[in-house]
C-alpha positions in Angstrom: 5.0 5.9 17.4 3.9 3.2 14.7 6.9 0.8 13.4 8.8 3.3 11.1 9.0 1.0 8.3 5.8 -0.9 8.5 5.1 -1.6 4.7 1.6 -1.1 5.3 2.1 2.3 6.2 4.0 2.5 3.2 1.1 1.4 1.2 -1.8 2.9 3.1 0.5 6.7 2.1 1.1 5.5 -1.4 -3.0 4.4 -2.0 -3.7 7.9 -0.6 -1.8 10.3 -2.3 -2.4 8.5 -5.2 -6.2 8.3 -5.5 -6.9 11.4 -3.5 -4.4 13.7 -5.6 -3.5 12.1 -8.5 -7.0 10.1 -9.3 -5.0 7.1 -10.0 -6.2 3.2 -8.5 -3.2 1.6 -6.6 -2.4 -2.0 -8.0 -1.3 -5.1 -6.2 1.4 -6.2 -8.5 0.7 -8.8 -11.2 2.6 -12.1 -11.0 3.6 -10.5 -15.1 5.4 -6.9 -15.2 6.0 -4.8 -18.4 9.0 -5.7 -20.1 12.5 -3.8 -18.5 12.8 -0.1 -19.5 15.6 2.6 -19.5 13.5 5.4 -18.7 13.2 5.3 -15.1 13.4 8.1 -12.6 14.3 8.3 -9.0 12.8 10.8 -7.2 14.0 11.0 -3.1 13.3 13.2 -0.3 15.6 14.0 3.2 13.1 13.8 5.4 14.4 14.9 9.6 13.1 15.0 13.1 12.2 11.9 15.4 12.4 9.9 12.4 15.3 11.2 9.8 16.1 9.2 7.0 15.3 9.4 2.7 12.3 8.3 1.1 12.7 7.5 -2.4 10.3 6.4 -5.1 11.3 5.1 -8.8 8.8 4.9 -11.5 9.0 5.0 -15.3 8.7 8.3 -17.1 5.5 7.4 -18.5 4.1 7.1 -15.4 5.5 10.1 -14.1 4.1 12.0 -17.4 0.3 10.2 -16.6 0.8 11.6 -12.7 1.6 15.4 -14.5 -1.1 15.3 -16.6 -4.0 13.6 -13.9 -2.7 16.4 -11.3 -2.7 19.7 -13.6 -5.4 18.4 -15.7 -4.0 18.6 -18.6 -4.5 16.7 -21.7 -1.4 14.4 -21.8 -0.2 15.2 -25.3 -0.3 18.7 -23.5 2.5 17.9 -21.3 5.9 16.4 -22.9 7.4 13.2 -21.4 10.5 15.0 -21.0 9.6 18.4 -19.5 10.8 20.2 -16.5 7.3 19.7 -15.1 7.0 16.0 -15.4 10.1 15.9 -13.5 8.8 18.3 -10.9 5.6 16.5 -10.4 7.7 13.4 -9.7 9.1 15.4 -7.0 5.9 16.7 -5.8 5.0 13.0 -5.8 7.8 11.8 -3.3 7.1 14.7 -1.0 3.1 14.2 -1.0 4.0 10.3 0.0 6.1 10.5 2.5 4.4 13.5 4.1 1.4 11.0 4.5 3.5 8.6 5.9 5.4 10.6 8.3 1.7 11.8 9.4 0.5 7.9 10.1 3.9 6.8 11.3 4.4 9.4 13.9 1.1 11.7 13.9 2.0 14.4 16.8 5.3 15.2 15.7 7.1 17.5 13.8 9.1 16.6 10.6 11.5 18.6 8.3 11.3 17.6 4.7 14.2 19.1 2.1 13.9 19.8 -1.3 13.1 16.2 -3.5 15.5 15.6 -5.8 14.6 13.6 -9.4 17.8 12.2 -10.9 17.1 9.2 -14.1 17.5 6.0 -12.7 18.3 2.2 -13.8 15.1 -0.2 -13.7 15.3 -1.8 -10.1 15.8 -5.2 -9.5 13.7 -5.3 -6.6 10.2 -6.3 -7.2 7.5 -3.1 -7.4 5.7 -2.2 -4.4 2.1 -1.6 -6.3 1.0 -0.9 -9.9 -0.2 2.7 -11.0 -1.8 3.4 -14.5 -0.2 -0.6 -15.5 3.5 0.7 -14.6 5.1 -0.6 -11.9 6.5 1.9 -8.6 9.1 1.4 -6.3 8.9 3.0 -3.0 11.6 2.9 -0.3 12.6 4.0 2.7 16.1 4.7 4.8 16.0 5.5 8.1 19.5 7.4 9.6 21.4 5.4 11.8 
């Protein structure tokens, strides 16, 4: 089993899911980010077996809202910033990337992954893994003691 929380794991999931689902180019992070905002979300996943722990990612809304619309293909006016299914799709997003990395981390066994939860979140302090669509992600991980 690969180091469980190799960042380049991390990244090599994010990069996937991210262009191969959600036709979105992953970022390295610009020495200048956007401005602060208040309309982040965190959206986490329980992940068990070998490895058990919670994957969370935080992004801003907006980018959230450009994931909905480049997965269902619809027109982004066509989707509301705030809807239930910009929140789901953040969900969906969490799930998708830590799937992936549970595949590269430890590719023969068998993982349980609950329900993602999408809660709003403050702006982290911490400085974003990648770039998506010019909006900064967060991705962490927390393995169970």
């Amino acid at each position: 089993m690969a180091s469980p929380i190799d960042r380049d794991a991390l990244e090599r999931a994010l990069t996937v899911v991210a262009e191969e689902s959600f036709f979105t180019m992953v970022d390295p992070v610009p020495d200048s980010l956007p401005p602060a905002q208040d309309s982040c979300v965190a959206a986490c996943v329980d992940f068990s077996g070998p490895l058990a722990g919670r994957m969370c990612c935080r992004m801003t809304r907006a980018l959230a809202h450009d994931l909905t619309s480049a997965f269902t293909g619809h027109r982004p006016e066509d989707v509301a910033v705030d809807g239930p299914e910009v929140t789901d799709l953040a969900g969906e997003f969490v799930n998708m990337v830590c799937g992936r990395w549970l595949t590269d981390v430890a590719p023969r066994a068998l993982f349980t992954l609950a329900r993602p939860t999408v809660e709003p979140a403050p702006w982290p302090q911490a400085r974003p893994m990648a770039v998506l669509n010019d909006q900064p992600i967060w991705l962490d991980v927390a393995l169970d003691s």
